[in-house]
C-alpha positions in Angstrom: 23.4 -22.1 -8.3 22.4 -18.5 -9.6 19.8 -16.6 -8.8 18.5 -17.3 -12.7 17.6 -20.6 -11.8 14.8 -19.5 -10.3 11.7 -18.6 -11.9 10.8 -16.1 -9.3 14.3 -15.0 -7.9 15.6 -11.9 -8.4 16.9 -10.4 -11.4 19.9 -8.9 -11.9 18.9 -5.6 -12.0 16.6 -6.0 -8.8 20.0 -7.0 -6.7 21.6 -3.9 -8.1 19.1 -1.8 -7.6 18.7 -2.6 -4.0 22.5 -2.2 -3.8 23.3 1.3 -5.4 19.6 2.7 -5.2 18.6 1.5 -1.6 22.1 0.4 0.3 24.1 2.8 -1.5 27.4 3.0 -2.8 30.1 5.1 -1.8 33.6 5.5 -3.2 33.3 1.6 -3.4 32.1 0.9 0.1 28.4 -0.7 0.5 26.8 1.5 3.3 27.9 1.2 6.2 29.0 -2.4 6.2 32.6 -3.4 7.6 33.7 -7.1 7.0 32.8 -7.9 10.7 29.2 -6.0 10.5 28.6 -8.2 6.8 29.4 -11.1 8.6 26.8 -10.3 11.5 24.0 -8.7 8.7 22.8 -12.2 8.2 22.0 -14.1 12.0 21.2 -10.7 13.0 18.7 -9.1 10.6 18.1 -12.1 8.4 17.8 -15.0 10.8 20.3 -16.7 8.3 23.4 -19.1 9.1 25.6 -17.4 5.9 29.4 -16.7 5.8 29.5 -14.4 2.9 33.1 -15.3 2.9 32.0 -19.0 2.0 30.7 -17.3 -1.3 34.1 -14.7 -2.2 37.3 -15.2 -0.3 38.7 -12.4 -2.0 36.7 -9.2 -3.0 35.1 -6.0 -1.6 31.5 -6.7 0.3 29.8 -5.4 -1.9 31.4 -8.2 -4.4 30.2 -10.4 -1.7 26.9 -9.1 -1.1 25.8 -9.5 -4.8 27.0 -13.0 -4.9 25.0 -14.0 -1.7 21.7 -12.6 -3.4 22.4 -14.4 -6.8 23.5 -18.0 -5.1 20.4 -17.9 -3.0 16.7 -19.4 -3.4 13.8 -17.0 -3.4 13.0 -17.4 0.4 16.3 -16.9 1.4 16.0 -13.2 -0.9 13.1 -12.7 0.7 14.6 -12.4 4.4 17.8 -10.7 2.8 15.7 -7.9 1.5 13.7 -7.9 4.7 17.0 -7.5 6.2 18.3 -4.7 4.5 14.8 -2.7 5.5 15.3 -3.7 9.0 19.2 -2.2 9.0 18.3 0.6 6.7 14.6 2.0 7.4 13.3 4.8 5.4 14.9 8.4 6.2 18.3 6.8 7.3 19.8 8.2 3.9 18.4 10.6 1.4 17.8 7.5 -1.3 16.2 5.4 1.2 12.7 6.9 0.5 9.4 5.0 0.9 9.0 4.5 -2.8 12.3 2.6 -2.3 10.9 0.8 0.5 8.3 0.3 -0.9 9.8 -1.2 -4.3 11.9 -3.7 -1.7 8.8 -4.7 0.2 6.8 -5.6 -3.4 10.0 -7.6 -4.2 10.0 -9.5 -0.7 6.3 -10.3 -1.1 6.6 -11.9 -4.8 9.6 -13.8 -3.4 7.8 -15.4 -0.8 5.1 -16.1 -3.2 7.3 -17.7 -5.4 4.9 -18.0 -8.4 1.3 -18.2 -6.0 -1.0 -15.9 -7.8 -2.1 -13.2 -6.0 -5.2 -11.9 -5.7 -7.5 -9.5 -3.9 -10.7 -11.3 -1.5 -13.9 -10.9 -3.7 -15.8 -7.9 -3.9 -18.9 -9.4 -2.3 -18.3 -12.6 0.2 -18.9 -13.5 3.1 -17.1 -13.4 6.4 -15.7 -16.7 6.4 -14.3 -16.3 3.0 -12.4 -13.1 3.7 -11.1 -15.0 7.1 -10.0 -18.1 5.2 -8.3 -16.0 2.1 -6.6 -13.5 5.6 -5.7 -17.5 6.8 -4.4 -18.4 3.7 -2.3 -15.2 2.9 -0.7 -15.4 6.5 0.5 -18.8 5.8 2.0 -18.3 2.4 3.8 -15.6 4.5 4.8 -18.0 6.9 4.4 -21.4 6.2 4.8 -21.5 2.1 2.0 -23.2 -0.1 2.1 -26.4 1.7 0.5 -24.8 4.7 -2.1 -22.5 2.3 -3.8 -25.3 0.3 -6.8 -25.9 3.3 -7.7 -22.0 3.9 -7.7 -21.9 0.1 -9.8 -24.7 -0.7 -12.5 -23.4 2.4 -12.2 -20.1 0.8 -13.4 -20.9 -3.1 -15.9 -23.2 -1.3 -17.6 -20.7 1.2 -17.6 -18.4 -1.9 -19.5 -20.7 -4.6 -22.0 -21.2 -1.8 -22.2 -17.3 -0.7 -23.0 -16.7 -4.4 -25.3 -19.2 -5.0 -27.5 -17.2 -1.4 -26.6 -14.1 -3.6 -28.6 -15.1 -6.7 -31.5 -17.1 -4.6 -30.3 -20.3 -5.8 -31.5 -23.4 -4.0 -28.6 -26.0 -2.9 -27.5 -28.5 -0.4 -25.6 -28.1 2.6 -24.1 -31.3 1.7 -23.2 -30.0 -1.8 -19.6 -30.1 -3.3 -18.1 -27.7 -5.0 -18.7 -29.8 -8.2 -22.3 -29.1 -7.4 -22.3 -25.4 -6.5 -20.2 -24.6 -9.5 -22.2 -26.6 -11.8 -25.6 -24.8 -10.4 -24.0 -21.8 -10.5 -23.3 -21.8 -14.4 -26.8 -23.4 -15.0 -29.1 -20.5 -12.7 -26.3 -17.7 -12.0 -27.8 -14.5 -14.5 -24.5 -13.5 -15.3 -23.0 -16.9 -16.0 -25.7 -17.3 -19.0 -23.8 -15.5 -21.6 -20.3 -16.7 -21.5 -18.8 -14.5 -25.1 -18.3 -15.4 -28.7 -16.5 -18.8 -27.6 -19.4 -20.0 -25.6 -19.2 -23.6 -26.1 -15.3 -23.3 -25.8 -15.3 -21.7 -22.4 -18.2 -24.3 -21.6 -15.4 -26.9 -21.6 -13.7 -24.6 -19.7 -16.2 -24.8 -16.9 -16.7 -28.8 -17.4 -12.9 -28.8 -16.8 -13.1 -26.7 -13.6 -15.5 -29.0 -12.0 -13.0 -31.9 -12.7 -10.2 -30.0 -10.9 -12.4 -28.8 -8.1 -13.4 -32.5 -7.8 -9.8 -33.7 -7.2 -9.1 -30.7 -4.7 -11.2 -32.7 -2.3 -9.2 -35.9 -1.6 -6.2 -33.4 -2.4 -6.8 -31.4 0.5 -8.4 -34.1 2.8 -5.9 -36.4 2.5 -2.4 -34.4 1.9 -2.3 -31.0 3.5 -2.2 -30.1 6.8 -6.2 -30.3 7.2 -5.3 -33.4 9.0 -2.3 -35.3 10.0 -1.3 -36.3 7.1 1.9 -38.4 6.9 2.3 -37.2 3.2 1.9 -33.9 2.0 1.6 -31.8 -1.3 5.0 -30.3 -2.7 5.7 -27.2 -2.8 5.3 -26.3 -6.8 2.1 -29.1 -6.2 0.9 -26.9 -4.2 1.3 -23.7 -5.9 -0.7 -25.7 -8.8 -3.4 -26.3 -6.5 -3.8 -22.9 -4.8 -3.6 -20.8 -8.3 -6.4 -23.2 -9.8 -8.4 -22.0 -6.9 -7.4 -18.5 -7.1 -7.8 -18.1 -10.8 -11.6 -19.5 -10.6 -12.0 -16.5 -7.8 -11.0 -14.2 -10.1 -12.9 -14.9 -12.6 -16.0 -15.5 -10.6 -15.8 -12.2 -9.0 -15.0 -10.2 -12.2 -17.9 -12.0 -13.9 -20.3 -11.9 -11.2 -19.5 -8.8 -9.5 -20.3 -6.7 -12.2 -22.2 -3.0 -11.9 -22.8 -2.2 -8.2 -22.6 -4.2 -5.3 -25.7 -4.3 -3.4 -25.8 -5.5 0.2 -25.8 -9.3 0.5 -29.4 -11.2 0.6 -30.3 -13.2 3.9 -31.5 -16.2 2.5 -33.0 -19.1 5.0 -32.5 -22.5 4.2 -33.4 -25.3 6.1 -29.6 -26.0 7.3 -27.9 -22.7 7.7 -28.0 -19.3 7.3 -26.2 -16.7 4.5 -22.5 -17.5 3.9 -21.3 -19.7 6.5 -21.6 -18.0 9.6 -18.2 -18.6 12.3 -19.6 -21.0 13.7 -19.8 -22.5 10.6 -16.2 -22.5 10.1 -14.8 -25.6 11.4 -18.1 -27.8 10.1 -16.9 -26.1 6.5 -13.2 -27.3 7.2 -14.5 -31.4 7.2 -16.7 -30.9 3.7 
């Protein structure tokens, strides 16, 4: 299976950049490599069970090389191209610059995503948001979406409720997301005038609140917030934790507008501003 199979795998020109503009080429030979020291790249920098010579009986390693990168899935690129940094860090040749580093790294990261969106923590949230979206990112590292879905779910709701403090609007502890959305877009200032397509993106919203209702039982009752038996597949997943990071996105870039000001303590009867630590856990079970 080629490396086009996958959405998110490398492209050709990707594997031959890292080869020519990274590795380097010379007089035919790929770095430093020997047949032996090809061989031992993989278990050694990789933490990969691969016989390149499994792939190419006959050919050159760099023939080889290539045809490793294009057979392989996107987490498998991911630790190759980790690998070549570890063998070859920046300053061990004249290409190997940290722009080139640099370029590998972004390519290692998107692999490991393998279509999650990305996105930056909010510019205004609370603690425990920015501690479940540093949760979430370290498991997509780690653990793929699977792993991610909880942290990501705590995350957007910690944030709906840390915005509904911000703009003194009065809600539940006990309140779903459902409900802190759907007070948000009836009380938030800025969530008033929604553009030239109001009603449209109105149905937009209504839709949200039906997807943020089925994260519940979704995360409850097939991640790893519990010992679940069954859990979310991986692309089920992705769908789940780019819902959740697309409404973050917009949220912030429509509520976050002009300059931040320093968040408002707002007491209510059953906690304080935006989930405090102790918090955490309690948030976890909702």
């Amino acid at each position: 299976m080629s490396a086009a199979s996958f959405a998110a795998g490398l492209k050709k020109g990707e594997i031959l950049g890292i080869v020519y503009d990274y590795i380097g080429v010379d007089a035919g030979y790929l770095g430093d490599f020997t047949y032996q020291s090809h061989v031992h790249f993989y278990p050694m920098y990789c933490d990969l069970d691969i016989d390149p010579f499994k792939y190419l009986e006959q050919g050159t390693t760099r023939e080889r090389f290539i045809l490793v990168l294009e057979k392989s899935t996107p987490d498998v690129q991911a630790k190759i191209v980790r690998g070549v940094l570890a063998k070859y860090p920046v300053g061990s040749s004249p290409i190997r610059t940290e722009a080139a580093r640099d370029r590998l790294v972004a390519m290692a990261d998107r692999l490991e995503r393998r279509g999650v969106i990305t996105a930056l923590p909010p510019a205004i949230t609370s603690d425990v948001v920015v501690r479940a979206l540093d949760d979430a990112e370290t498991l997509l590292q780690n653990g793929g979406p699977e792993s991610a879905v909880d942290r990501v779910h705590t995350a957007l709701h910690g944030h709906l409720g840390f915005l509904c403090d911000e703009a003194h609007i009065v809600y539940d502890r006990e309140d779903t997301m459902v409900g802190l959305l759907k007070k948000l877009r009836q009380e938030h200032p800025r969530l008033r005038d929604l553009g030239p397509r109001a009603k449209d993106i109105e149905t937009v919203f209504k839709a949200s609140g039906s997807i943020l209702d089925a994260l519940n039982p979704v995360r409850n009752n097939a991640s790893v917030a519990h010992p679940n038996a069954d859990l979310l597949g991986r692309e089920e997943a992705q769908l789940v934790i780019n819902v959740g990071r697309s409404l973050l996105v917009y949220l912030d870039s429509k509520i976050a507008l002009g300059p931040v000001t320093e968040p408002t303590q707002v007491v209510r009867a059953s906690a304080s501003t935006g989930y405090p630590y102790e918090a955490y856990d309690e948030l976890n079970d909702r």
